[in-house]
C-alpha positions in Angstrom: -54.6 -3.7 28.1 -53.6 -6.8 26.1 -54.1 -6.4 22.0 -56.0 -9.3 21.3 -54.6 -11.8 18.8 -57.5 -13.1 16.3 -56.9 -16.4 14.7 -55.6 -16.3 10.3 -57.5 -18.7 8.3 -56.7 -22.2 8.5 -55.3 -21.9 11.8 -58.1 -24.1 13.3 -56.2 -26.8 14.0 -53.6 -25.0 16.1 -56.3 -23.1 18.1 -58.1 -26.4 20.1 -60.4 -24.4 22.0 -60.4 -24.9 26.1 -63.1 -27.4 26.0 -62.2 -29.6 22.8 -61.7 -33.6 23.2 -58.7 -35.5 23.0 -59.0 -36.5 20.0 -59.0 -33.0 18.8 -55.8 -32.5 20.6 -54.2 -35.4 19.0 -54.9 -34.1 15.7 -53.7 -30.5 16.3 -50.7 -32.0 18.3 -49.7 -34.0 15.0 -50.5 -31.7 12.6 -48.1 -29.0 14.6 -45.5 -31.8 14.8 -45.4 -33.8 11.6 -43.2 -31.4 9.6 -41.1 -30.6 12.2 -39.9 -34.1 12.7 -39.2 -34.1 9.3 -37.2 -30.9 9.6 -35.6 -32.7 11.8 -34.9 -35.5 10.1 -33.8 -33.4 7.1 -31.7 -31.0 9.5 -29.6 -34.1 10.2 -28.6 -34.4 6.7 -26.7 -30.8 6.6 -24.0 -32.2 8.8 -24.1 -35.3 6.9 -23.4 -33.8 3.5 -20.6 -32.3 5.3 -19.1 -35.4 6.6 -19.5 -37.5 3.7 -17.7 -34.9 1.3 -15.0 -34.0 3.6 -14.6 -37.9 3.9 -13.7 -37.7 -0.3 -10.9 -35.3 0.0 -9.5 -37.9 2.5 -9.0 -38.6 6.0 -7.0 -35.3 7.2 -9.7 -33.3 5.6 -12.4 -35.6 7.1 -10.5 -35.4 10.7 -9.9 -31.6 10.6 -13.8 -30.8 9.8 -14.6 -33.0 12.5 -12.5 -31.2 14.9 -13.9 -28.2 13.9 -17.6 -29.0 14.5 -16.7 -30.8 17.5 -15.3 -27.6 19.0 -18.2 -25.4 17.4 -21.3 -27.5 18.3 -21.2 -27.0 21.8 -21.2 -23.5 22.2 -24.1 -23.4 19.2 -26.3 -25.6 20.9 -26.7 -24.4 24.3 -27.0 -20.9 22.1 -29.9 -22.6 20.3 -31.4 -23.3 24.1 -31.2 -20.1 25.3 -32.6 -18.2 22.4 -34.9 -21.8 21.8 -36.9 -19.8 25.0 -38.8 -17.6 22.3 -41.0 -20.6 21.2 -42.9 -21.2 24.9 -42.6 -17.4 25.7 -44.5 -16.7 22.4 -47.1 -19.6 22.6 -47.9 -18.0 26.4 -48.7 -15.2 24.9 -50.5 -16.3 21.9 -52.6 -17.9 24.3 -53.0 -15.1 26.3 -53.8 -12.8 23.2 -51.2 -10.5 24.0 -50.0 -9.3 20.6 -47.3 -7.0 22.4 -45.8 -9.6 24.6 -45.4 -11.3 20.8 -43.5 -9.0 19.4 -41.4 -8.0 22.4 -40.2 -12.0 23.1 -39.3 -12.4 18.9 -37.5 -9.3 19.2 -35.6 -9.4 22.7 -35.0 -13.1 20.9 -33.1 -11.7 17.7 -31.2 -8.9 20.6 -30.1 -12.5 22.2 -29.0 -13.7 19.1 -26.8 -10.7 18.8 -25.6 -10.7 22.1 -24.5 -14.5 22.1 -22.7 -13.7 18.7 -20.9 -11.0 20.3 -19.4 -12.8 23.0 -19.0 -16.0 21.4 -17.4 -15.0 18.1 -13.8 -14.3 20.3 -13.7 -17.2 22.1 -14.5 -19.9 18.9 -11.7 -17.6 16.5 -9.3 -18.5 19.0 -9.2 -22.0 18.3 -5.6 -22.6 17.7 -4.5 -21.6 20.5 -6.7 -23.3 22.1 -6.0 -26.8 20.5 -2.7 -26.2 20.7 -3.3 -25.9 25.1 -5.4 -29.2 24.8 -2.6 -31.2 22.8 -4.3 -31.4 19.4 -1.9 -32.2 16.1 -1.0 -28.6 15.1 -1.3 -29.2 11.2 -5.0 -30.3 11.8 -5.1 -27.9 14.2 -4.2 -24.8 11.2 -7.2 -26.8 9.1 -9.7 -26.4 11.5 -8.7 -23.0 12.2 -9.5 -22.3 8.7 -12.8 -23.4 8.8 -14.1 -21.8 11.7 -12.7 -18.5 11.0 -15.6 -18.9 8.1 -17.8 -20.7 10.0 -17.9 -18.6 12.4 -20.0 -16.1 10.9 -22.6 -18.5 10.6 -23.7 -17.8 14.6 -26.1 -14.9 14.6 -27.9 -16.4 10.8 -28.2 -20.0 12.6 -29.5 -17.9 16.0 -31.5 -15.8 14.4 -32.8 -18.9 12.8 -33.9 -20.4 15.9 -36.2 -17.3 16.6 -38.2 -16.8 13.4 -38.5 -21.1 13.8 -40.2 -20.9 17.3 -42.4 -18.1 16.2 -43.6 -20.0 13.8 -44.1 -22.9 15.5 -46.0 -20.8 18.6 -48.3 -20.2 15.5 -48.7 -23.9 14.5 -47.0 -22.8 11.1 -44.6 -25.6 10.5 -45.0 -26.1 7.0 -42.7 -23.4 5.8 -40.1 -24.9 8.2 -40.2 -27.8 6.3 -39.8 -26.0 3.3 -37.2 -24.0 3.9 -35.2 -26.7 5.7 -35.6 -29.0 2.7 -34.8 -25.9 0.7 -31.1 -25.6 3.2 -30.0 -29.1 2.6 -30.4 -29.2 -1.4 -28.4 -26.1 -1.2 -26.0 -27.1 1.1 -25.5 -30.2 -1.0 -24.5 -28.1 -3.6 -22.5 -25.3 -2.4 -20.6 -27.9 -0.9 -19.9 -29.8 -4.1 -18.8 -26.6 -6.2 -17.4 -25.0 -3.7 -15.2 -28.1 -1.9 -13.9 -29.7 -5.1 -14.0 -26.6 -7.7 -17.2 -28.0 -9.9 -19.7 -25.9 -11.9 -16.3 -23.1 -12.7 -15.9 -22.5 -9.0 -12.6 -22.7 -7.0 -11.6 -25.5 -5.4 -12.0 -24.5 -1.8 -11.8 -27.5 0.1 -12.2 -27.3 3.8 -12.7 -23.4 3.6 -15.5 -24.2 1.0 -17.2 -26.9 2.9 -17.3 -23.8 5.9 -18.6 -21.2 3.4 -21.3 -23.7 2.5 -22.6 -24.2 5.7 -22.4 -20.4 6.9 -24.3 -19.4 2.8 -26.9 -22.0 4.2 -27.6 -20.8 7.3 -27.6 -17.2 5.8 -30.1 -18.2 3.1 -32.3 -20.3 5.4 -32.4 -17.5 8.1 -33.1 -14.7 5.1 -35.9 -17.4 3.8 -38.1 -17.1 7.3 -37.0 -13.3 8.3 -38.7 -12.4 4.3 -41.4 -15.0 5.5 -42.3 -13.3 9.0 -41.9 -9.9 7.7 -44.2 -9.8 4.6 -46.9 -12.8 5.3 -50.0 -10.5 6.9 -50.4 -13.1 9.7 -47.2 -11.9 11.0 -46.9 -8.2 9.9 -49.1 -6.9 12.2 -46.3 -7.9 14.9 -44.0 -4.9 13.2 -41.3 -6.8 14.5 -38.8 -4.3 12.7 -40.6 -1.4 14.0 -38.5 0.3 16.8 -36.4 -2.9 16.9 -33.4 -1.5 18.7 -35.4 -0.1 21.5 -34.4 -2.5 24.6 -37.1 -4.4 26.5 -34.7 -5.4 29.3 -37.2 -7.9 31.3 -38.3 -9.8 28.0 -34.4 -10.0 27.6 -33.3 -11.3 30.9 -36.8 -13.3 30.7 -35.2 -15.4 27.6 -32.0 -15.9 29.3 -33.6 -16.7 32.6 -35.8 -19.6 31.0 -33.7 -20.4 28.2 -29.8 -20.5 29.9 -31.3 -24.0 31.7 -32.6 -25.4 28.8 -28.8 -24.8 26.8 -27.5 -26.2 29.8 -29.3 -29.2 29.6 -28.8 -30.0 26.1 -25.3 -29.4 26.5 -25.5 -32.2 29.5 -27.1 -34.7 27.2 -24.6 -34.3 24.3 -21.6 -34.3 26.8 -22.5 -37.6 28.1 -22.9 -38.7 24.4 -19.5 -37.5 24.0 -17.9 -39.0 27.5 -18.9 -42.3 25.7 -17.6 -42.2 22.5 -14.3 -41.0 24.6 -14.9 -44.0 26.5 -15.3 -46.4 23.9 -12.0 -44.7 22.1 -10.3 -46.3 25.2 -11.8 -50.0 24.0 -10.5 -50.1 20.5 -11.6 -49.0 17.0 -13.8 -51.8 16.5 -16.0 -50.4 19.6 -15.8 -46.7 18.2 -17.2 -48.2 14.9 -19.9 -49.8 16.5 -20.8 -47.3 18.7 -21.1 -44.5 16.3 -23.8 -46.7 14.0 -25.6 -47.7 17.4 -25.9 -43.7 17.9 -26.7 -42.8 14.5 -29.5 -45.1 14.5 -30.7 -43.4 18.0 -30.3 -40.4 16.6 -32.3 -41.2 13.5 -35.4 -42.3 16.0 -34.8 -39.5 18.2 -35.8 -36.6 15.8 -39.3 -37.9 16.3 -39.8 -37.7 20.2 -38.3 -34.8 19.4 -40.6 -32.7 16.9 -43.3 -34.2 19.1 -41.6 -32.1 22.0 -41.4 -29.0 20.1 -45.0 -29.3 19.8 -45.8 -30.2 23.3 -44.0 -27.2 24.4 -46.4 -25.0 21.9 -49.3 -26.9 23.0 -48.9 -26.9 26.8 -47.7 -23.2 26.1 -50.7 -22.3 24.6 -52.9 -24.2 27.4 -50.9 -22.4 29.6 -51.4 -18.9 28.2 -55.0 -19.0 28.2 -55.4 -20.2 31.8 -56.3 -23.8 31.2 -55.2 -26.6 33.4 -57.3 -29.3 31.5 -55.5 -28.5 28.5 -52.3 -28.4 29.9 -53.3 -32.4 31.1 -54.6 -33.1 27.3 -51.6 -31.6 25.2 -48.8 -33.2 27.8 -50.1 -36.2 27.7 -51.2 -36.5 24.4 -47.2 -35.7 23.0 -46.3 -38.2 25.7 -48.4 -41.0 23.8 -47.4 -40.0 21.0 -43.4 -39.9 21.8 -43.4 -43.5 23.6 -45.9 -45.0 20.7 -43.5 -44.1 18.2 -40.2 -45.4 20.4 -42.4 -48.9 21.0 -42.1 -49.2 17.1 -38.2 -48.5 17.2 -37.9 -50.1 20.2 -39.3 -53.4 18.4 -37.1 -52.7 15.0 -34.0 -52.6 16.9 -34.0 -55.8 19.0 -35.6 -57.5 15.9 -33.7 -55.8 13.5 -30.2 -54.9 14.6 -28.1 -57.4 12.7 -30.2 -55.9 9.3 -29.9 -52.4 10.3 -26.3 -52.0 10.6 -25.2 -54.0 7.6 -26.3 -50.9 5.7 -23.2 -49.3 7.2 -20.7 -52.0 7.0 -20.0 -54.1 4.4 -20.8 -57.6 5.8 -18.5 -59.8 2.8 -15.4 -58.2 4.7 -14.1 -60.1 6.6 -12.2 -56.9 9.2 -15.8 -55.8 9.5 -16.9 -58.5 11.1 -16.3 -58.1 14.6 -17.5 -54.0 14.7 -20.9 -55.4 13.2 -21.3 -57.5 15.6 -20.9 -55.5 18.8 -23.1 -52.2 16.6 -25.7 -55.0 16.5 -25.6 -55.7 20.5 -25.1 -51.7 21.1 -28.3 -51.3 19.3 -30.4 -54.3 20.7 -29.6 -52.0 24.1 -30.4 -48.7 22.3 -33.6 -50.0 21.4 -34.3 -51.1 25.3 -34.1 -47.5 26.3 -35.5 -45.9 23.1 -38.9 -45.5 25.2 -37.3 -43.9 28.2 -35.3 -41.4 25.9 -38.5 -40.7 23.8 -40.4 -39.4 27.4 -37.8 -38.2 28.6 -37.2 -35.6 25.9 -41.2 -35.0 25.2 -41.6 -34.6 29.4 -38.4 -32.0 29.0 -40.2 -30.0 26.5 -43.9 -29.7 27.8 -42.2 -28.4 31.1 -40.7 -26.4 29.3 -44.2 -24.9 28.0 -44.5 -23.9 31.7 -41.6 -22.3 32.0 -40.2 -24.5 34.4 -36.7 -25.2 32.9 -34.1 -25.0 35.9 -35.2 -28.2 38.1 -35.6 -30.1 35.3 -31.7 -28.7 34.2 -30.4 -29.9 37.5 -32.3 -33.6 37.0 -30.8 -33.9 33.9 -27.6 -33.6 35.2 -27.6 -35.8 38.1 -29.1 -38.6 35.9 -26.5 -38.0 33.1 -23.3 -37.0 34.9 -24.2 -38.5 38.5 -26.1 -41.5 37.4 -25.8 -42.8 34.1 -21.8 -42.1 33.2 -20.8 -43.4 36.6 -22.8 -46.5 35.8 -21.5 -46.9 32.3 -18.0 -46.6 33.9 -18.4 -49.5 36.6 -20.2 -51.8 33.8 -17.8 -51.3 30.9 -14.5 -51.2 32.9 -14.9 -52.9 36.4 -17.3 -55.5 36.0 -15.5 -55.9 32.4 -19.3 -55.9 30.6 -17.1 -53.5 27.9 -19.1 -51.7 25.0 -22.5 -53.0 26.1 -21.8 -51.8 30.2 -21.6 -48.5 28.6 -24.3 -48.6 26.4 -26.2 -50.0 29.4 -25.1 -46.9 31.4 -26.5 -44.5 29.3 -29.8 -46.5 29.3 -29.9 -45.9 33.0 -29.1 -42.1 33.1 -31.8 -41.7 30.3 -34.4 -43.6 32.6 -33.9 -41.9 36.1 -34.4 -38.5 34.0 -37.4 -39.9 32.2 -38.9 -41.2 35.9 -38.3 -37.4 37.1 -39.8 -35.3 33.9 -42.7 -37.4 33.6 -43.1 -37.1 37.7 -43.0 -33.7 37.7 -45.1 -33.3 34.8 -47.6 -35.4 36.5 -47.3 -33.5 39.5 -47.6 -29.8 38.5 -50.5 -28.5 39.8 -49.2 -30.0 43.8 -45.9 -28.6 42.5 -47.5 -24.9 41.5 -46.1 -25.5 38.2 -49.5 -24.6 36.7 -50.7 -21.4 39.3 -51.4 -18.8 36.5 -53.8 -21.5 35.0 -55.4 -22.5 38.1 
């Protein structure tokens, strides 16, 4: 028999009851959501502190970090997916009061943490080698090597991470997220100063202190939630620690069975991103310029759609848990609204706005700068066209995702990012000689077919049997 899972004080708004109104799931959905978009927002600023003090040792520096990431990102986020599976796994269960299911999911979650660390460790600390097989410059090649041989010790903290975050979250605790994410950029910020340039009686590290900073961070934010779970008596009763190396092999192959797909098909979203900075290298610097501002403007929007997502996967999780398809309906749609009402305002900024927006990147009174303003203005008058497809398609992604369906919607994202929308960008930018903006427009398409699907299939769940345990 299930233990059943009694609600903490001031938990109300996180437990909406099967037959509560929308507007009572608006305000639980926001509430859950608000300080995770701002986590978001804030989590973007770690690899910005990075950039921008790499950038003051100089370009070699700046060029060698970004080589570094570029090789380590990809293999850390589809990590983030898989072990990401914890946070509709736990809000299931939450719904279903099953306090064992709980503490089996966060812990088989921590054993995939390990277990990705294990076997990803080898591969990442042979990097030089690896450049070196791919043509890289072999002095930048040593530099990055020497930051990911720290770095690389950051996997299991920033895993591990991603567990104690989606627990909390299943629990509509999202404040202390906030917190401690705050808490990891400040420190970042200024780890990285003493430990990059030698202030405050420190060495000067350079590149290896800018990778010590990051892996400290991680370490301290992933020691900041573990002390959180383990001691706060909403959580202790889960005695996550207790027995913790006993195996619970079907919980385990459960997270990798769900949450392989949904790696997958983040890693398919930020390869196309990739493909088109590649293809816009082929264009000219001016077009690499204006593309990267374009993005990080779309990337600045995007944390909202998706911290609303996050939420919608905890909400339809929960709904889904407790065997209740009306609820499932509500919190769906309810992050959808939300999602696409934000991306309306974006939307509206950018093609209103763009000329303003990326003069805070570029110094308009030089002359050189001219032309890359330009085109990052007409790249983000077509961001902002698609910012409501991309804002749906990432909130449907997730709220499927609170059903556990993750490996149709993997192979939709594909076909409309690697069959659909680079092929398109391809044939506009180089064919039909529409350039920067053909490409631009390309992605726009990809992000719409898998925006059509998602929000299909959401819509279709109960004739799809997406929703049987809650029918």
């Amino acid at each position: 028999m299930n233990e059943h899972i009694t609600a903490a004080p001031g938990a109300a708004a996180s437990s909406v009851p099967a037959d509560s109104g929308w507007w009572d799931e608006l305000r639980a959905t926001f509430t859950l959501a608000w300080p995770l978009v701002i986590a978001q927002l804030a989590g973007t600023a770690l690899t910005m502190t990075d950039v921008i003090m790499l950038g003051w040792l100089g370009p070699s520096y700046l060029a060698a970090g970004t080589l570094a990431t570029t090789f380590l990102m990809p293999f850390l986020v589809g990590s983030m997916g898989i072990v990401g599976a914890v946070a509709p796994l736990v809000a299931q269960a939450r719904g279903a009061h099953d306090i064992k299911a709980v503490r089996r999911i966060v812990r088989q979650g921590c054993w995939a943490a390990i277990a990705l660390t294990v076997c990803l460790t080898p591969i990442l600390w042979q990097i030089r080698p690896i450049f070196a097989l791919l043509g890289q410059d072999a002095d930048l090649s040593i530099m990055a090597e020497q930051y990911i041989h720290i770095a690389v010790w950051m996997l299991f903290p920033a895993l591990g991470l991603v567990a104690f975050r989606s627990l909390l979250s299943a629990f509509a605790n999202t404040r202390i997220i906030l917190l401690v994410t705050v808490g990891g950029v400040v420190c970042n910020a200024l780890v990285n100063y003493a430990l990059i340039f030698g202030n405050f009686g420190f060495p000067r590290l350079e590149l290896r202190g800018a990778a010590l900073a990051t892996l400290l961070t991680n370490l301290a934010m992933f020691t900041a939630l573990a002390a959180y779970v383990l001691r706060h008596r909403r959580y202790r009763r889960f005695h996550l620690l207790v027995r913790f190396w006993k195996p619970d092999w079907s919980r385990f192959a459960q997270i990798f069975r769900i949450g392989t797909p949904i790696g997958l098909t983040l890693l398919s979203e930020v390869g196309l991103f990739t493909a088109a900075a590649l293809l816009m290298g082929q264009l000219g610097t001016d077009e690499v310029a204006a593309h990267a501002i374009a993005l990080q403007c779309a990337s600045m929007a995007f944390m909202v759609p998706l911290g609303l997502g996050t939420a919608a996967t905890v909400r339809v999780g929960l709904a889904y848990g407790r065997n209740d398809p009306q609820g499932i309906r509500r919190a769906g749609w309810t992050a959808f609204a939300l999602g696409t009402g934000f991306m309306a305002l974006s939307c509206i900024a950018f093609l209103t706005l763009a000329p303003v927006i990326v003069r805070l990147f570029l110094d308009p009174s030089h002359a050189e700068n001219a032309n890359a303003l330009a085109l990052a203005a007409s790249f983000l008058m077509v961001a902002g066209v698609f910012q409501l497809v991309d804002g749906a398609q990432v909130v449907a992604a997730h709220a499927l995702r609170g059903l556990s369906d993750t490996k149709i919607p993997m192979v939709l994202a594909f076909i409309g990012y690697w069959a659909l929308g680079l092929p398109v960008a391809y044939v506009l930018g180089f064919i039909l000689g529409w350039r920067g903006i053909g490409i631009w427009t390309g992605l726009a398409v990809g992000l719409a077919f898998v925006a059509l699907v998602l929000v299909t299939r959401f819509a279709l769940r109960e004739r799809l049997g997406l929703v049987s345990r809650a029918l």
